[in-house]
N, C-alpha and C positions, 0 to 999 in steps of 0.2 A: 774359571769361566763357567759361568750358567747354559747347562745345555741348550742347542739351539731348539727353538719351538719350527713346528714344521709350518709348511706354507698353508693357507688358507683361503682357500678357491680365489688363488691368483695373487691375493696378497704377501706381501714381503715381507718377512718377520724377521726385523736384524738380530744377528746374533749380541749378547748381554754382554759387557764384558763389563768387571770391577772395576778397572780405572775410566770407565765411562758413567758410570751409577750418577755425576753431578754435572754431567752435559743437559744442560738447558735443549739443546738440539732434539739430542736425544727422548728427553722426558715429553718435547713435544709429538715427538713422530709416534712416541708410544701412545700418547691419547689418543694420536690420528688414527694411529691401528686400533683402539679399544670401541671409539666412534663407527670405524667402518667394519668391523664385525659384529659390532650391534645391527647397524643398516643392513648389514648381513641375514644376522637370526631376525629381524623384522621381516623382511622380504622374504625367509621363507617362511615366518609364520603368516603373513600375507598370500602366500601362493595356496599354500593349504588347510588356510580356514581359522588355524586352533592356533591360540595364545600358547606362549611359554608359562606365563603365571598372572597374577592378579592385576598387576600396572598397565601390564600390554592387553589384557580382556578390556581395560577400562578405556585403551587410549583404539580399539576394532572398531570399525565398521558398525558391527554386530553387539557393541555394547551391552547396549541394552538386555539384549538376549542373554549374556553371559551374566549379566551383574544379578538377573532373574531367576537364572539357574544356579547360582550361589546363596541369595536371599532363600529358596526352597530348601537346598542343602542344610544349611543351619537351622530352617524351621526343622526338617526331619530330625538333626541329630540333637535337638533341643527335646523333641518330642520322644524321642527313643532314649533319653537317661543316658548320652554317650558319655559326659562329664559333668566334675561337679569345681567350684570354684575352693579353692583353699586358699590357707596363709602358705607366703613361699620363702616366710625366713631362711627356714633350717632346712630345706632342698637342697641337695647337692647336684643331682641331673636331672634339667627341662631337657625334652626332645624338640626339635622344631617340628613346624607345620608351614604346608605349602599346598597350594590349588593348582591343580591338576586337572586342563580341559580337555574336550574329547567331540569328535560329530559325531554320534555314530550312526552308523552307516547300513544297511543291507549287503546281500551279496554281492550286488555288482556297482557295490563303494557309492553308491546315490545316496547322498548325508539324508538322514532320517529325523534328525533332534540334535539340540547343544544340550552338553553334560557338563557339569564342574562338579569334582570331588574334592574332599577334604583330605590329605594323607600325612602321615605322620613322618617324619624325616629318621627311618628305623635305622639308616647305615650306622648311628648314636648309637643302639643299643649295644650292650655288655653280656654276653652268655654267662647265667650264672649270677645275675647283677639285676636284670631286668626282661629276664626269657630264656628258658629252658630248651624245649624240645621243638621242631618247628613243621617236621612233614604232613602234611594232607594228601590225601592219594584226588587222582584224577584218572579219568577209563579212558583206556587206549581206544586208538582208530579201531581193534578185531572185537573192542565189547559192542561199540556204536554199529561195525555192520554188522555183526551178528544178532540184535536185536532186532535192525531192520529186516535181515533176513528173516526172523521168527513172525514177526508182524505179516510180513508177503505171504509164508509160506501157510498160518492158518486165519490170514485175513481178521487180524487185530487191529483195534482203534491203537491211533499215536496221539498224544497231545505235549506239548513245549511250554515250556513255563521259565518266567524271569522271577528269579527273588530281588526283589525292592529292599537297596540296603542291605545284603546279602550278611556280612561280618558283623553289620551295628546289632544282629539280635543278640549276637555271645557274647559271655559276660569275658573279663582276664583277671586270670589270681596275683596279677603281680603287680608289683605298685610301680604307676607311670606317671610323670608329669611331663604335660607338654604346654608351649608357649601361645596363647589367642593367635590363629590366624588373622590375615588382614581382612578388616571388617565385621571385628569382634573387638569390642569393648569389655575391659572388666577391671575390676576395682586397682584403687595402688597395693603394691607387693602381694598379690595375688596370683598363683597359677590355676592351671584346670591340671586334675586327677582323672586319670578316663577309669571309667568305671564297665566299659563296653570294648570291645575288640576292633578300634579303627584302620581303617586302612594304612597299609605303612606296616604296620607294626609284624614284625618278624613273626611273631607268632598268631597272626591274626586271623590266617590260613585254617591252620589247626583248631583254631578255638571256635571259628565257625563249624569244622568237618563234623568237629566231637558233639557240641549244641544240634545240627542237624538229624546226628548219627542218633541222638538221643530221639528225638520227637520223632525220627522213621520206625521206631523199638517202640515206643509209645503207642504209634497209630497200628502195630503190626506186622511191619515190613523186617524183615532180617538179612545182614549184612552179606555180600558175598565172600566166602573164606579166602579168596585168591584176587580179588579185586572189591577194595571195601567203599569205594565209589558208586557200585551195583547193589537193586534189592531187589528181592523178592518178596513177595505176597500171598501167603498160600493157605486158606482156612477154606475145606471140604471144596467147593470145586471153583471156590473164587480164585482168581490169579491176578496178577498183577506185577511188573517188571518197573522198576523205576532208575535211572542213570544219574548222575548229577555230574556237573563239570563245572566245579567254582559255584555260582551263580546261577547255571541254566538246567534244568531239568526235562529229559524226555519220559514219560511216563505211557507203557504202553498195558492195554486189559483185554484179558476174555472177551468179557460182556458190557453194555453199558451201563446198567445197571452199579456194577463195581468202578467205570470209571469216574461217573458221578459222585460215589461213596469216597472214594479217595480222593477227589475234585472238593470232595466239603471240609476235609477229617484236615487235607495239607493249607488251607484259605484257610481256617479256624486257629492254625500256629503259625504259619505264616505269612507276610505280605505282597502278593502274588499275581503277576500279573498271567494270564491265560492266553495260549491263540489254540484255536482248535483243530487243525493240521498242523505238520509239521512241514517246514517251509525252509528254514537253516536251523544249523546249528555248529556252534566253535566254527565260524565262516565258511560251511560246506554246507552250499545251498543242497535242497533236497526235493524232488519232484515225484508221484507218480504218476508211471507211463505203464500203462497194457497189463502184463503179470509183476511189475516189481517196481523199484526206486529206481530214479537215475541221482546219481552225486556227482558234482560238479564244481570248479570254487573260480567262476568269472572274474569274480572281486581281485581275488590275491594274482591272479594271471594279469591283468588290466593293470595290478600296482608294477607289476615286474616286469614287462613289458615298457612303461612309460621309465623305469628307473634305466632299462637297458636299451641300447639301441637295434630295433631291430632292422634286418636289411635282406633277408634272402628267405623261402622258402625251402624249406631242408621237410626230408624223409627221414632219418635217423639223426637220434639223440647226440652223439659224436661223429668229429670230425674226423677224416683220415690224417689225421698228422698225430707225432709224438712227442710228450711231453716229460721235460728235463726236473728234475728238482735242481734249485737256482734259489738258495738262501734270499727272503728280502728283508731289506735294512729297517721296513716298518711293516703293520699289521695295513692291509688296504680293506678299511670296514666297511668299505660297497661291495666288494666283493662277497665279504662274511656274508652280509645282510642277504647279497643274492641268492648264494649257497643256502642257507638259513629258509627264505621263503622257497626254494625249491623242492628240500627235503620234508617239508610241511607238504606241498603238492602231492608229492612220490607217497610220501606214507597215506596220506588220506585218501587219493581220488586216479592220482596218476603212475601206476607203479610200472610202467613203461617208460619211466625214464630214474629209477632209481639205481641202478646201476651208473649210469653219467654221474648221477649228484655224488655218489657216494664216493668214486673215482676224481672226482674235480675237487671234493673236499679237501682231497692230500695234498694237495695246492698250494692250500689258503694262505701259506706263506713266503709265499715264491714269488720272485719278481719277474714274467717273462708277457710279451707280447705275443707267445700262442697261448697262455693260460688262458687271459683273456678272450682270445679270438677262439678257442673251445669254450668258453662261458657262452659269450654271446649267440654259435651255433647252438646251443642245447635252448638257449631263451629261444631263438628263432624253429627250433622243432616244437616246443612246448605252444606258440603264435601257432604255428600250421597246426597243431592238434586240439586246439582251444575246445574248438565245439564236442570235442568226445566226451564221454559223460563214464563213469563208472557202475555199472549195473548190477544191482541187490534183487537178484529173484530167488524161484527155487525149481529144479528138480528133483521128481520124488522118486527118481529113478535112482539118482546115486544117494548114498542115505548115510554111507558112512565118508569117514573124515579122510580125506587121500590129501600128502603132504608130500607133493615134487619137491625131489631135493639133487642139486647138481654141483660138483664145482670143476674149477678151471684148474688146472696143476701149473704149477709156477708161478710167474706172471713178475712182477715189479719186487725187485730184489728177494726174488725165487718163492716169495708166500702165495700162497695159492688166494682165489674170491673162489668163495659161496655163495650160495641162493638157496631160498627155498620159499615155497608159496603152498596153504593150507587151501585146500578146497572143500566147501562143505556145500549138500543140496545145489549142485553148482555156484555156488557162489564165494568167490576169496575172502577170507574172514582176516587172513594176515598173510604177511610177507617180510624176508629180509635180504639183505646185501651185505655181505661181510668180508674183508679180508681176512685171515687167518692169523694168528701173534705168532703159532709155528711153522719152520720149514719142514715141508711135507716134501717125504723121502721119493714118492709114487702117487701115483692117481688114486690107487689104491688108498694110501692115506689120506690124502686129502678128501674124499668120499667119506672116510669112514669119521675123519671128524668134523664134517659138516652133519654128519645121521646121529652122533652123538649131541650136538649142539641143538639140532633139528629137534630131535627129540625130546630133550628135556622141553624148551618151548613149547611143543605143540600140545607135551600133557599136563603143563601149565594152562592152555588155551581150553582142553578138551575138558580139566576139571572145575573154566572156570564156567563155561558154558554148562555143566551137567544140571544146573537150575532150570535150564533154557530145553535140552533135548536130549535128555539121561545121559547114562552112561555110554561112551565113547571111545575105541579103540580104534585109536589112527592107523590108518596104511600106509606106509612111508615107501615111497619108488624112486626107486634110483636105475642109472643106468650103466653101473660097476658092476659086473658079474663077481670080481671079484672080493669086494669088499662084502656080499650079499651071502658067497662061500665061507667065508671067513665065521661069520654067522652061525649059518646053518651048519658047518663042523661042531661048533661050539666048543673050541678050545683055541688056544693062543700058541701056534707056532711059534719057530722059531723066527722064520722070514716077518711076522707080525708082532715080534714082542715089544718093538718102540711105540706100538699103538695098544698099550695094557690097556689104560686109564680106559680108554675107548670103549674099549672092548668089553670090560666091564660093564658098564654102563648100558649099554646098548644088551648084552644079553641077560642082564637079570629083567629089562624091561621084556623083552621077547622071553624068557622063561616063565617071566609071573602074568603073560598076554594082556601087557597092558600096551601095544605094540606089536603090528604086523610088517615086515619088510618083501616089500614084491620088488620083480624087475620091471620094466620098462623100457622100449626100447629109445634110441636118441633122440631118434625123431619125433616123439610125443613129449620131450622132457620140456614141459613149460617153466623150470625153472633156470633152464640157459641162458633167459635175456637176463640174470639176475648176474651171472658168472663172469661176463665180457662183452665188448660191444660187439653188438647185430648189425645185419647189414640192412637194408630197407626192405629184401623180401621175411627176414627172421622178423624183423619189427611190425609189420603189418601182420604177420600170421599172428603175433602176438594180444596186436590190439584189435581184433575181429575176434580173438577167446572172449574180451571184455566186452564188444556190441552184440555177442550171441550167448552172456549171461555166464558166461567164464566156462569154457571147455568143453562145448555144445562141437566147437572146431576139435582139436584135438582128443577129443572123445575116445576111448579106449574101447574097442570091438572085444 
C-alpha cells in the first residue's frame, strides 16, 4: 500500500491501495481531488495577489500587468548576454526554467510594483557536474546596527541602493544548458547555454558576491576580514563604509563630497537604482527620531498577526503553563513558518521576546494543544508591543564594549540557557539565547561556559567592527562571583577541572587583555530576560532599556 497522503484543508485524501489502481471510482474521485486543490492553490493565489507561474499570470486579474513584467524581463536578459542559442544534439543535461512572481511590497506590506523573474530549476544540478562551491556571505543584524550606530554617533550621510538584475552581471565558468521558458521562442533542437549567473542557479550567489567583490577592489573599497559582506573606504581622510545584502546596499560617508564620488564610480559599473535616506532595509523599516534611528518591521508583525489568531492582550512573552515534549506523527509547517518569522523579529528589532522563540522552537515537533496555546500568547504579546521601535543612538559617556552575560542553571532536562547582550555607545550591537549541549555540574559552570562562548563572539564582533571604532576590548559582567574567582586565581582547581576547555580560553583572552571580566550585580544583569521567562515587571524594565536607548535604565553608578 502507498502511503496515505495527509488531508488538505478539509479535503479527503483516500488512502491508495494496489488492488484499487483500476477502480474507475476511484480514478474518478482522484481527478475530483486533483481539480479541487487546484481551486485551492487558485483561491490562494487569488487572496494574495501573485500567480504560482505563467498560465495562472495569464488566466489574473492583473494580466496584463504580469505578462508586461515578463515581456521587460526578457528584454533585460536579452540585453545583458544572459544566453546564447545552441545546437542540443549531443547535451546530456537541460535544466528547466520557471516564472517566478512577486508584489513587492514596503514595510507595512502596501504592494508597491508586480515583479516576474526568470529562475533556473537548480535542485537539477550535480556538484562536481555543473557547480562547485556555492557560499556568499551576507551581514548580520550586529554589522547593520552598528553602522547605523556610527552614522548617529558622528552624524554621517546614509544612502540605499537596489542593484537592477543583481546575478545577471557575473559571468559562470561552468557549462549550463537550460530549456526557453514559456514565452520564448527558439529554433528546432535548439537549447540556450547561459553564459551569465541566472537566478536559480546554485552557484549564482557566489558568482555575483566574487563579480561585486571584484569592482568594490577596483573602485577602492576593501573587504572586511571577518565579514566579507562589509567595506571600507579609506584614502588620507576620505571614508566611506558600504554593507551589501544580496542585492541592496547601504553606503554610508564622511563627507559629501565623497558620497557623491562613490555615487558616480558604483552607477558607472553598476545598474543602480538610488533613494537618498534610508527608509528600509532586508524589511526593517528604519526612521530618524531626535539623536538616533528607530527600527521597526510593521510589515512581518501585520503577516504574523493575520496568519495567527489573535485574542487577548498579554504583558509578558509566555504563558504560565508547562510544556511536555509529545512526539508528533507530522512536521506542522504553520507553525515552523510562525517560529521562523518570529525569530527574524527577535534577532533584528525585537529582542525581548527571544528567549519565548528560542524556547517554543524545541517544540516544533510536538503535537500538543498548549504548544499552540503558548505560540498564539507570544503572537498576542508581540500585537500589544507592535508600536515599540528598537533604538540606535549613542552615548559618549560609555565608550567601551560592555557584554552582559547570564545564565539559568538547569532548566529542561538539566541543560542550563544562556544569554548575552553587547552594548556599545549605548546601543545593543548583538544578542544571543542559547541552550547549552552540556550538563552543567553548578551555576558556577554554567557561567563560565556561557563567558567562554560570550567571548569568543564578542571578539569576533569587536574585530569585526575595528574599521568602524578601533581597537576594542570588551568588558564582560557577569553576576557569578564565583566563576570571576576562578579567573582572577588563574589556575584550574581541582573542584574546576570538568571546566578545562573553559578555562583556557577565557584566560589566555584575559592574559593577552584582549578581554576584561567585572562583576555586576543581579539586579543590573540585562541579560536575564535572555536565560528564562520574566514576569511583566522584568519585561517592562527590560523594554524601557530599548525606549531610553539601551541601558540609560539600568545604567551602572
Amino acid at each position: 500500500m502507498f502511503p496515505q497522503i495527509n488531508k488538505a484543508r478539509g479535503i479527503h485524501l483516500k488512502t491508495i491501495e494496489l488492488k484499487n489502481l483500476f477502480d474507475n471510482s476511484l480514478i474518478r474521485e482522484m481527478k475530483e481531488q486533483d481539480e479541487s486543490l487546484h481551486l485551492l492553490n487558485m483561491s490562494s493565489m487569488y487572496c494574495n495577489g501573485t500567480p504560482t507561474n505563467y498560465h495562472e499570470a495569464k488566466s489574473t486579474p492583473q494580466a496584463a500587468e504580469w505578462m508586461e513584467v515578463c515581456k521587460e524581463e526578457l528584454r533585460n536578459l536579452k540585453r545583458m548576454g544572459v544566453w546564447e542559442e545552441v545546437e542540443g544534439d549531443n547535451v546530456t543535461q537541460i535544466l528547466g526554467t520557471q516564472w517566478v512572481f512577486a508584489l513587492k511590497s514596503d514595510s507595512d506590506s502596501r504592494p508597491l510594483r508586480h515583479e516576474a523573474c526568470l529562475v533556473v530549476q537548480g535542485h537539477q544540478q550535480i556538484r562536481g557536474v555543473n557547480f562547485e562551491e556555492t557560499f556568499a556571505p551576507t551581514p548580520t543584524f550586529a554589522t547593520l546596527q552598528s553602522i547605523l550606530m556610527m552614522a548617529s554617533k558622528n552624524s554621517w550621510k546614509i544612502n540605499t541602493f537596489d542593484v537592477t538584475s543583481a546575478y545577471l552581471h557575473s559571468k559562470i565558468n561552468e557549462v549550463i544548458f537550460v530549456r526557453p521558458p514559456p514565452g520564448v521562442t527558439i529554433g528546432k533542437n535548439k537549447v540556450l547555454r547561459l553564459k551569465k549567473a541566472l537566478y536559480g542557479l546554485k552557484q549564482a550567489g557566489r558568482c555575483w558576491w566574487l563579480h561585486l567583490k571584484n569592482i568594490l577592489q577596483e573602485i577602492g573599497f576593501k573587504a572586511n576580514d571577518n565579514d566579507q559582506s562589509t567595506y571600507a573606504y579609506k584614502i588620507s581622510k576620505d571614508y566611506a563604509m558600504l554593507s551589501i545584502h544580496v542585492d541592496n546596499g547601504v553606503l554610508v560617508t564622511r563627507k559629501d563630497n565623497i558620497r557623491e564620488k562613490m555615487k558616480l564610480k558604483l552607477t558607472e559599473k553598476l545598474k543602480l537604482r538610488w533613494d537618498e535616506d534610508i527608509n528600509s532595509i532586508v524589511g526593517i523599516e528604519i526612521k530618524w527620531k531626535g539623536n538616533g534611528f528607530c527600527l521597526k518591521q510593521p510589515g512581518l508583525i501585520k503577516k504574523l498577526i493575520e496568519a495567527i489568531d489573535i485574542q487577548l492582550t498579554v504583558s509578558q512573552p509566555l504563558p504560565d503553563i508547562k510544556l511536555e515534549s509529545s512526539p508528533a506523527s507530522q512536521i506542522d509547517h504553520h507553525y515552523l513558518s510562525a517560529i521562523g518569522m518570529m525569530l527574524y523579529l527577535a534577532q533584528a528589532t525585537q529582542p525581548d521576546v527571544m528567549y519565548a522563540v528560542n524556547y517554543l522552537a524545541r517544540f516544533a515537533m510536538n503535537d500538543q494543544h498548549n504548544i499552540w496555546k503558548a505560540l498564539k500568547h507570544l503572537v498576542d504579546y508581540i500585537n500589544t508591543t507592535k508600536h515599540q521601535t528598537l533604538k540606535i543612538g549613542v552615548d559618549n559617556t560609555r565608550r567601551d564594549m560592555e557584554v552582559y552575560i547570564d545564565a539559568n542553571w538547569g532548566g529542561e532536562g538539566s541543560r542550563s540557557q544562556h544569554g548575552f547582550c553587547s552594548i556599545l555607545y549605548s546601543t545593543m550591537v548583538a544578542c544571543n539565547s542559547k541552550r547549552q549541549s552540556c550538563i552543567a555540574s553548578s551555576t558556577c559552570q554554567a557561567e563560565y561556559v556561557v563567558l567562554s562562548f560570550a567571548a569568543r563572539e564578542v571578539l569576533w564582533l569587536a574585530s569585526n567592527l575595528e574599521d568602524m571604532i578601533g581597537h576594542q576590548c570588551p568588558v564582560l559582567l557577569l553576576d557569578n562571583k564565583s566563576a570571576i574567582q576562578i579567573e582572577i586565581n588563574s589556575n584550574s582547581k581541582k573542584k574546576s577541572r570538568h571546566i578545562q576547555r573553559q578555562f583556557n580560553i577565557i584566560n589566555e583572552l584575559v592574559v593577552g587583555q584582549k578581554v576584561k571580566i567585572n562583576w555586576i550585580a543581579t539586579t543590573e544583569q540585562m541579560a536575564d530576560i535572555f536565560t528564562k521567562a520574566q514576569g511583566k515587571i522584568k519585561t517592562n524594565q527590560f523594554r524601557g532599556c530599548m525606549e531610553c536607548l539601551w541601558g540609560c535604565v539600568l545604567r551602572r553608578t
